[in-house]
C-alpha positions in Angstrom: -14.5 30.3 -9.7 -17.0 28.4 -8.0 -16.8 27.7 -4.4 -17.4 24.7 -2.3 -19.3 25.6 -0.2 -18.9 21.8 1.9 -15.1 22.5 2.7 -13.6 23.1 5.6 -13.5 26.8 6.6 -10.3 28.1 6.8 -9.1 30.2 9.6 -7.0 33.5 8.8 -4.2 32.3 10.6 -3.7 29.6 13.0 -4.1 31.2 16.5 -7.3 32.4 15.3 -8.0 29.5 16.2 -5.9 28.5 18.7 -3.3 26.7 17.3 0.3 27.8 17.7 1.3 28.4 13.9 4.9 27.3 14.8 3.8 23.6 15.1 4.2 22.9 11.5 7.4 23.5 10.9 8.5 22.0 14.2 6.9 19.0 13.3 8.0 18.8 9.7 11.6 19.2 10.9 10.9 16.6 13.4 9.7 14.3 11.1 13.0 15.1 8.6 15.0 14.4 11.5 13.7 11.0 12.7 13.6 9.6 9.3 9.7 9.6 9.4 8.2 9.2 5.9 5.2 12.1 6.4 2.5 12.7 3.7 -0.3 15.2 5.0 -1.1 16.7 8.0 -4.2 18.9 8.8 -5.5 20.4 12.1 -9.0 21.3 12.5 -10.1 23.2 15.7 -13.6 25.1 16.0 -14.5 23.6 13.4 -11.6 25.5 10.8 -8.5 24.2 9.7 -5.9 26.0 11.6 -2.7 24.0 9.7 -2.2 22.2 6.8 0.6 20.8 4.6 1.6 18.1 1.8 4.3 16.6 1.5 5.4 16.7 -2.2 4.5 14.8 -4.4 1.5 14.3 -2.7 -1.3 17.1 -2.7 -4.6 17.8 -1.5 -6.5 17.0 -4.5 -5.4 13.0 -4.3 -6.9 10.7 -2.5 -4.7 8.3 -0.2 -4.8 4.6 0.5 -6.3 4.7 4.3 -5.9 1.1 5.0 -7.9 0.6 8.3 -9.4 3.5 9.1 -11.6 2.0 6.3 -12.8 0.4 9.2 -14.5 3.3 11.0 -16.2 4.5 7.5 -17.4 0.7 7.2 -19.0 1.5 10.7 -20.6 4.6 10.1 -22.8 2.7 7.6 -23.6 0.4 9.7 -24.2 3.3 12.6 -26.6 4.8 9.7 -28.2 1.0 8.4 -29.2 0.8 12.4 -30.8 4.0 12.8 -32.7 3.5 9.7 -33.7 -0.3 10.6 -32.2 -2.4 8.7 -31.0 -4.4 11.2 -29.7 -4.1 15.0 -26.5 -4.6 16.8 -27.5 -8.1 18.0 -28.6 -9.8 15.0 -26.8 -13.1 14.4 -24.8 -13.0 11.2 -25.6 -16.0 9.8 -29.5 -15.0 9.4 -27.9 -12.4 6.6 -26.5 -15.7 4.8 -29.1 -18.6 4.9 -27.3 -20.3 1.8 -23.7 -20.1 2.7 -24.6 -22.9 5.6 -21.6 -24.0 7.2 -19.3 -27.2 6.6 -19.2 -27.9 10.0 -21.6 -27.0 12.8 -20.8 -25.5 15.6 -23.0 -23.6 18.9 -20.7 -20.6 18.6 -22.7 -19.2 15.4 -25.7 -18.7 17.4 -23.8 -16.0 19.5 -22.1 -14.3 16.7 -23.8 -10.7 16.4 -23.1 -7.7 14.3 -21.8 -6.2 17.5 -18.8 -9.1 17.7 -18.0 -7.8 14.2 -17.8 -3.9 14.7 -15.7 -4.9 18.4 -13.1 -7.7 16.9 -14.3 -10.0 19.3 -16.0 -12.4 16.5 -13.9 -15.3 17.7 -12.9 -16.4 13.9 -9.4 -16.3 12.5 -9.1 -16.2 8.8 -5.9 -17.4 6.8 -4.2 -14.1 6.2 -1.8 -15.6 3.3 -5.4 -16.7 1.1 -5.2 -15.2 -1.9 -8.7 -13.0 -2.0 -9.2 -13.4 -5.9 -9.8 -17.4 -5.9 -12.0 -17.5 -3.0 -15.4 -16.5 -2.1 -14.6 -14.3 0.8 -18.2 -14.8 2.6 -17.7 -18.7 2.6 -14.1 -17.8 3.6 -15.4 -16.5 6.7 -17.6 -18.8 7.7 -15.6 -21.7 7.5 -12.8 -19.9 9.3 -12.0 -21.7 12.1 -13.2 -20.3 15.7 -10.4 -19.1 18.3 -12.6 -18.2 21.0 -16.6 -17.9 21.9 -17.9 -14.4 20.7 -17.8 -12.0 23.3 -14.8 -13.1 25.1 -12.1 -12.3 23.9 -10.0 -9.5 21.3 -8.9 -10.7 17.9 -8.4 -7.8 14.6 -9.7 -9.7 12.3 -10.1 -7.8 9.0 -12.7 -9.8 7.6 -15.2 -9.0 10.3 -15.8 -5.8 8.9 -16.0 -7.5 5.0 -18.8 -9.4 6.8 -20.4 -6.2 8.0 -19.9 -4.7 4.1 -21.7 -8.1 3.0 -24.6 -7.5 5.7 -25.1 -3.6 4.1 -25.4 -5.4 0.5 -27.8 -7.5 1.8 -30.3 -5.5 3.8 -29.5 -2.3 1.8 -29.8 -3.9 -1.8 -26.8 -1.5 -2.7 -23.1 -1.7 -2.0 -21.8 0.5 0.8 -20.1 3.1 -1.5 -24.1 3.5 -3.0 -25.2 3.6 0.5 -22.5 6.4 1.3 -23.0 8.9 -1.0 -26.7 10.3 -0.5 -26.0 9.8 3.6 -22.7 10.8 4.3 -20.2 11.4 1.1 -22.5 13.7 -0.8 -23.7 16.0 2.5 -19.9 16.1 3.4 -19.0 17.3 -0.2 -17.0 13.8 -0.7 -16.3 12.4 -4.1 -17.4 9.2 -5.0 -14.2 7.4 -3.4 -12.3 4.6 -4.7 -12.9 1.5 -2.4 -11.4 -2.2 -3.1 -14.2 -4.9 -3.3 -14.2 -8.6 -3.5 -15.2 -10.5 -6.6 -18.9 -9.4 -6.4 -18.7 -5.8 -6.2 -18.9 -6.2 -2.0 -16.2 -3.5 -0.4 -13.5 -5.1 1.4 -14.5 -3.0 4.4 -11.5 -3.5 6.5 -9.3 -1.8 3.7 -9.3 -0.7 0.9 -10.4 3.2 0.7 -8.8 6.2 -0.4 -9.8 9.5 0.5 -8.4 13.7 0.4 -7.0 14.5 3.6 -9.7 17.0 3.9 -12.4 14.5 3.4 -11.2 12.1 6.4 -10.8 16.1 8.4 -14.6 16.3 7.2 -15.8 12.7 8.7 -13.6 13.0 12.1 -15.0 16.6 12.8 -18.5 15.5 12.6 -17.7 12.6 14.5 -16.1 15.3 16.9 -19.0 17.4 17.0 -22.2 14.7 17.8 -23.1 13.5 13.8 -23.5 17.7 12.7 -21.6 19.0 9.8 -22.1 22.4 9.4 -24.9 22.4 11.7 -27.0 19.5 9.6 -26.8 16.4 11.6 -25.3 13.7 8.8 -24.2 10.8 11.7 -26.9 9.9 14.3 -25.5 11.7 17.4 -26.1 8.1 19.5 -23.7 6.4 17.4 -21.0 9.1 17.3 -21.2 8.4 21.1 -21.3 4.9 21.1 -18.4 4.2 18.7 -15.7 6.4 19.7 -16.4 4.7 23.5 -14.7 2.0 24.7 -17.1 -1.3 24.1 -15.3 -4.3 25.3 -16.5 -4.3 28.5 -14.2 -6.8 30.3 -12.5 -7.8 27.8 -8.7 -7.0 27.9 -6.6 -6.4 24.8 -3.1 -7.9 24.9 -1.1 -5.5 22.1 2.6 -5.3 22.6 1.9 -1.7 22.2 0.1 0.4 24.8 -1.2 2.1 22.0 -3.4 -0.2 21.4 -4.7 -1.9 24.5 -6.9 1.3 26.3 -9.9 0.2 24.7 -12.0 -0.1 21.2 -15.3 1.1 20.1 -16.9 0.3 16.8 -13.8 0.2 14.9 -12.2 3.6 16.5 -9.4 3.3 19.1 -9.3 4.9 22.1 -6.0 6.6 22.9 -3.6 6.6 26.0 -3.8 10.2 26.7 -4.0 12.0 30.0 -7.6 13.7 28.6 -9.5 11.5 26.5 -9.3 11.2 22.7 -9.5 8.4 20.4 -8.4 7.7 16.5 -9.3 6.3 13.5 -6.3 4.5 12.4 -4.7 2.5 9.6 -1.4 0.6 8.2 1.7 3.3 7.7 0.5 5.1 10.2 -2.7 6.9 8.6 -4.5 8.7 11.5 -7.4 10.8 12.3 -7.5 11.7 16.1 -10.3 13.7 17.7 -9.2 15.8 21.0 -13.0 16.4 21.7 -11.9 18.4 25.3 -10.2 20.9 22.8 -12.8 20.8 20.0 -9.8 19.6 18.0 -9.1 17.1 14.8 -5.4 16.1 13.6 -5.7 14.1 10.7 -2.1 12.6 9.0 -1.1 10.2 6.5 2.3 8.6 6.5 4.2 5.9 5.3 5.7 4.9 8.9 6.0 1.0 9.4 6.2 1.5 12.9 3.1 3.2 13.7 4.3 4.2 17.5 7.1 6.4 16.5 4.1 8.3 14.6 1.6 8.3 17.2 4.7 9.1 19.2 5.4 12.2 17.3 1.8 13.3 17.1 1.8 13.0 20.7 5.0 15.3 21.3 3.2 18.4 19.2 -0.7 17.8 20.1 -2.0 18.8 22.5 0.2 20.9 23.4 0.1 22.8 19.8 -3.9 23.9 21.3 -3.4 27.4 22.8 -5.9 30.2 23.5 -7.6 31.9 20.9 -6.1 35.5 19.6 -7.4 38.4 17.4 -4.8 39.0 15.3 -1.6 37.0 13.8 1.4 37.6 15.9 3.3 34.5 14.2 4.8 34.9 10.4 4.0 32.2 8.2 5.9 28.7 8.9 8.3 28.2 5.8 6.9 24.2 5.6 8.4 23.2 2.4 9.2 19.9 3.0 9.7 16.9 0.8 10.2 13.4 0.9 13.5 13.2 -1.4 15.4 15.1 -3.8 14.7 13.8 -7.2 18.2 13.5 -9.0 19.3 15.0 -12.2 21.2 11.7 -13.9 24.5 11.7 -15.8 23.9 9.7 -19.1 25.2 6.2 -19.8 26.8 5.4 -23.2 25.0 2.2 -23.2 21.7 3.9 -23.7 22.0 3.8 -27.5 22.8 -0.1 -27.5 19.8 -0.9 -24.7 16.9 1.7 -26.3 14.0 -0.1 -27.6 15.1 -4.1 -26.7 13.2 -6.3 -24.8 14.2 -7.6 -21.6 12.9 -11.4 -21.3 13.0 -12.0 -17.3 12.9 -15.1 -15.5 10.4 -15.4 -12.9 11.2 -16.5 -9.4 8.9 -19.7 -9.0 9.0 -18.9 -4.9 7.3 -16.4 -4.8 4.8 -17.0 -7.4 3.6 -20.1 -5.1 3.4 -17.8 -2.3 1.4 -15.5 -4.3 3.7 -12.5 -4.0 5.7 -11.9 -7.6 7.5 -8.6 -7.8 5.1 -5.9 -9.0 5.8 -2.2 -10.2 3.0 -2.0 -6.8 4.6 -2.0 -3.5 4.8 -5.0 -1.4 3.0 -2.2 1.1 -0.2 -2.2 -1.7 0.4 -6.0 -3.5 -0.5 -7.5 -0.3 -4.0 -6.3 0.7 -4.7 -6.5 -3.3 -7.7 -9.2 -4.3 -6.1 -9.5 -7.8 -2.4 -8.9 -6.9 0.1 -7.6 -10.3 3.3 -9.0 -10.5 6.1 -10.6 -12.6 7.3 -7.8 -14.2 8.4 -8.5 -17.7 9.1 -7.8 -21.2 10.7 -4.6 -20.2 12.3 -2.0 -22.8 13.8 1.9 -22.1 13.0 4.7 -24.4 15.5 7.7 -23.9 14.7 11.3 -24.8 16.8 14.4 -24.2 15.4 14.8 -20.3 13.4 11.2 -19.6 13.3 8.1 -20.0 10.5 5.9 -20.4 10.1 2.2 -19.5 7.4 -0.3 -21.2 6.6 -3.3 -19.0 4.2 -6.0 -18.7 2.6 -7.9 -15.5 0.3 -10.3 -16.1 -2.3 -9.2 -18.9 -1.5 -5.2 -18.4 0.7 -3.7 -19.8 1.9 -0.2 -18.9 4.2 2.4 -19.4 6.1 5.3 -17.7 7.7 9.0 -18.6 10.4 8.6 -15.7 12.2 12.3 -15.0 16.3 12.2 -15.3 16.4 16.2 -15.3 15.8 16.4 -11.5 12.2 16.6 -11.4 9.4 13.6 -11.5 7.4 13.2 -15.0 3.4 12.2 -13.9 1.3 10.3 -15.1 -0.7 6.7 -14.7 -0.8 3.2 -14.6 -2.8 -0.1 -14.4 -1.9 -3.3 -12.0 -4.4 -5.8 -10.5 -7.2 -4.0 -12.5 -6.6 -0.9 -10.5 -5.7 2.4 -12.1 -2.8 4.2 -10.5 -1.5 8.1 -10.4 2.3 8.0 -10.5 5.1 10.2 -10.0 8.8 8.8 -11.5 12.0 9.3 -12.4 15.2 7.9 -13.4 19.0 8.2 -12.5 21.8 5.9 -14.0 24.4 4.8 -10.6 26.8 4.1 -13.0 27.4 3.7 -16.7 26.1 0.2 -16.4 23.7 0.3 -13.7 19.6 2.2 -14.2 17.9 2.9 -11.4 13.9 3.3 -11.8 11.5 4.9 -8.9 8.4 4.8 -9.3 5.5 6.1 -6.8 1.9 5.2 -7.2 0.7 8.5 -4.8 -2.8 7.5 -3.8 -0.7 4.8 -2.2 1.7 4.9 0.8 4.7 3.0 -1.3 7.5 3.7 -3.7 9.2 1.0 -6.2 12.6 1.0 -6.8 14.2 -1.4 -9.6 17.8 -1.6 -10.2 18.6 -2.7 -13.2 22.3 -3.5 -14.0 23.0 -4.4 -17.7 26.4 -7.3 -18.4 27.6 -9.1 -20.8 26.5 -11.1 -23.5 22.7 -9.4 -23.0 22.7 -10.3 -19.3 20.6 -8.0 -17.2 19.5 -8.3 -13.4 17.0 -6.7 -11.8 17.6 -5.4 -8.1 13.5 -4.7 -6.4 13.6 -2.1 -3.3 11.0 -0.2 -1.8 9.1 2.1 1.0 8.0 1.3 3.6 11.2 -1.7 3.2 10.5 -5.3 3.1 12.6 -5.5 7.0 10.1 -2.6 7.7 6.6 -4.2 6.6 7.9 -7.6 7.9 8.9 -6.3 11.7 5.6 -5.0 12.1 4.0 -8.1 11.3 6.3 -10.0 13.6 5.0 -8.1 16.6 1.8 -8.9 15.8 2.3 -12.4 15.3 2.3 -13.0 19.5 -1.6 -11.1 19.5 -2.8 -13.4 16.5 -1.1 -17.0 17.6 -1.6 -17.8 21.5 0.6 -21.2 20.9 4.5 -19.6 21.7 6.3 -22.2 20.0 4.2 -21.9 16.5 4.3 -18.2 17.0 8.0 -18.1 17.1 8.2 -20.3 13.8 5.9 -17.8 12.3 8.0 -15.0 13.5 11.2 -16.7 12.3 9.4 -17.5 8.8 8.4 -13.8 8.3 12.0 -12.8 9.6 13.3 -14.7 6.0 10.8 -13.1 3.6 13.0 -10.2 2.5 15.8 -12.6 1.5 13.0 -13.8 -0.9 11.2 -11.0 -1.4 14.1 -8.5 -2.2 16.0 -11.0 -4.1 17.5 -10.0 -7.6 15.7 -11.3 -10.7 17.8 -12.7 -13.4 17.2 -11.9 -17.4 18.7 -10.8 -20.9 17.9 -9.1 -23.7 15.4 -11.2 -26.4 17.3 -10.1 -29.9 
């Protein structure tokens, strides 16, 4: 069997390293016990990984939706694009785009720099609700309105680091995943990675990637150790020390959580902590933290709403997990099976002989196709950040074998179809939505004789789908969405960051009580019947 010869070492045992091998479980059962939906979790110290788990049914061979922490990859190319000279911190970002002039003039684009961009302190606010497939997201930005002269102020913006993508296409003559791979993917042993773009092939940047546990471990320990990998500098050591530093100067953040107001480099936070560390970070509580006073990495991947009570529980286990090296193993192996649910074995309905093989004709909900958010088989957690969002479910018909079921569906153009498990295990396999190709996990349990539930869990994704479908009279059939992270979840997050985004108290609270109806709409049951 061939080796790679890029991973990660692996120490022998965990206090090889120092790193008290009891952690694991602790933290698993902490997790269990707090209701806190974990996926991965590696620690790296010296440079081997000391611990690591996954959370069935995710693994270490599938990559996972990072949301932000996209961000700190977008800077490293830029990190790299600078030392090679393609352009500098301080160049204005409209001399990238000389035909995308501006509708309206205005002084503050002469003080826009690349550095605003990478330090959220742009100054432009762009409509989050915009649906990213019929817009030209460069023109988008530049026609955003201003908030604040560059420079002055703290505003997370994700389309500043789009912009940033864009200025890498431009100078570079390649996309940032092409730019990647022979300067940081490749040296690090990475895949080619999956990484959303906008209509013309330009990465979103600010979202979007998916990568293997052990590939983020890979980036944060060089990071954590000056730019070197395996003693071969891949980073330029001046902007491993530049971006993980605080760069706002005087400028204050105003987060309602602490978590996020001790200071921001190019696109990595700095943490709270007695001794210094700072994080990549994304959405659901995706992390990779570097504790560079104990030569340490924690890398995790979640689907927590609410990402304090992760950082929160990181914080209760590391450092304190970091302990002095020993020779040999004095700890037994942590039992760390873990898993997210128990997959039910299903009773069978009488009904399924009279359902199998009809089509289910369902009526859309014309709400929330204004709004741009029809029910997908996708999470509302993936739907949203989507440039060509799935959704409307339809034309949906069961197949029902001795130990599955399977379910035929259409959204849009694509149509797909599922093995779902009823035998107390998931079936695997795949599925396409928004143009995007999906690895799924899913299975099947009737409530009652009348009443199917589906699950469904795209894994390189931090969501699960859930569709109740209860079958009447006279061909009548609703359909009941659910889903993790919830609706209440996802939209409680966003209320607390409405306050940071909207200075104005009185249209923040609308937005706040707007966002506080969305999974009455959202969540709401969809009405069909059967076509024959």
């Amino acid at each position: 069997m061939k080796t790679d010869t890029k991973a990660l070492p692996r120490a022998a045992f965990p206090e090889e390293v120092g790193v008290q091998a009891d952690v694991l479980k602790e933290f698993t059962v902490f997790a269990k016990e707090n209701d806190l939906e974990m996926h991965s979790l590696m620690v790296v110290r010296h440079g081997k990984v000391a611990l690591e788990w996954y959370n069935e049914p995710f693994d270490a061979d599938t990559p996972h939706a990072l949301y932000s922490i996209s961000k700190s990859i977008t800077a490293t190319a830029v990190g790299l694009a600078i030392d090679e000279g393609l352009f500098s911190l301080d160049d204005l970002v409209v001399d990238f785009f000389p035909e995308y002039a501006p509708k309206k003039d205005h002084p503050y684009f002469k003080k826009l720099t690349v550095r605003n961009l990478l330090t959220m302190t742009s100054g432009k606010q762009t409509d989050m609700l915009v649906s990213k497939g019929k817009i030209d997201w460069i023109e988008n930005y530049i026609n955003a309105p201003w908030i604040f002269e560059p420079g002055t102020d703290f505003l997370y913006v994700n389309e500043n680091i789009f912009m940033l993508c864009a200025i890498i296409e431009r100078r570079a003559n390649m996309c940032v995943t092409d730019y990647l791979m022979p300067r940081l993917f490749e040296p690090l042993g990475i895949e080619r990675p999956f990484w959303e773009t906008d209509q013309k092939g330009i990465e979103a940047g600010g979202w979007g990637l998916q990568l293997k546990t052990e590939d983020l471990a890979k980036i944060a320990d060089c990071y954590l150790h000056e730019g070197k990998y395996q003693g071969k500098q891949i980073i330029p050591k001046w902007w491993t020390q530049e971006a993980t530093h605080n760069q706002l100067g005087e400028v204050k953040q105003r987060s309602l959580d602490s978590g996020y107001n001790s200071g921001y480099g190019y696109c990595f936070w700095v943490n709270d902590t007695e001794q210094f560390s700072y994080r990549m970070d994304g959405m659901f509580s995706q992390f990779a933290i570097n504790f560079p006073s104990y030569d340490a990495t924690v890398v995790l991947t979640a689907a927590v709403a609410v990402e304090k009570r992760a950082r929160l529980a990181l914080w209760h286990f590391f450092p304190a997990a970091f302990i002095e090296e020993e020779k040999k193993e004095v700890h037994k192996k942590p039992d760390n099976a873990h898993v997210i649910e128990a997959v039910p074995s299903s009773n069978r309905s009488t009904l399924e002989q009279k359902i199998a093989g009809r089509t289910i004709k369902m009526n859309r909900k014309i709400l929330l196709n204004i709004i741009g958010m029809p029910v997908s088989m996708l999470p509302l957690s993936v739907t949203y950040m989507m440039a060509n969002r799935a959704g409307n479910i339809d034309h949906i018909s069961f197949r029902f074998g001795e130990h599955d079921c399977t379910m035929d569906w259409d959204e849009r153009k694509e149509h797909n179809s599922v093995v779902c498990g009823m035998d107390g295990h998931y079936r695997y396999g795949k599925m396409t939505l928004g143009g995007q190709t999906f690895k799924v996990c899913a299975n099947a349990y009737w409530l009652s004789n009348d009443t199917l539930k589906i699950s469904v869990r795209p894994i390189e994704t931090v969501g699960k789908r859930t569709l109740k479908f209860h079958f009447k009279k006279c061909g009548r059939v609703t359909m009941k969405p659910g889903q993790t992270p919830t609706t209440v979840q996802i939209c409680e997050t966003l209320k607390d960051s409405i306050p940071e985004i909207i200075d104005n108290p009185i249209i923040a609270k609308i937005g706040e009580r707007i966002i506080g109806y969305a999974p009455i709409l959202v969540d709401a049951k969809h009405r069909g019947r059967f076509m024959d």
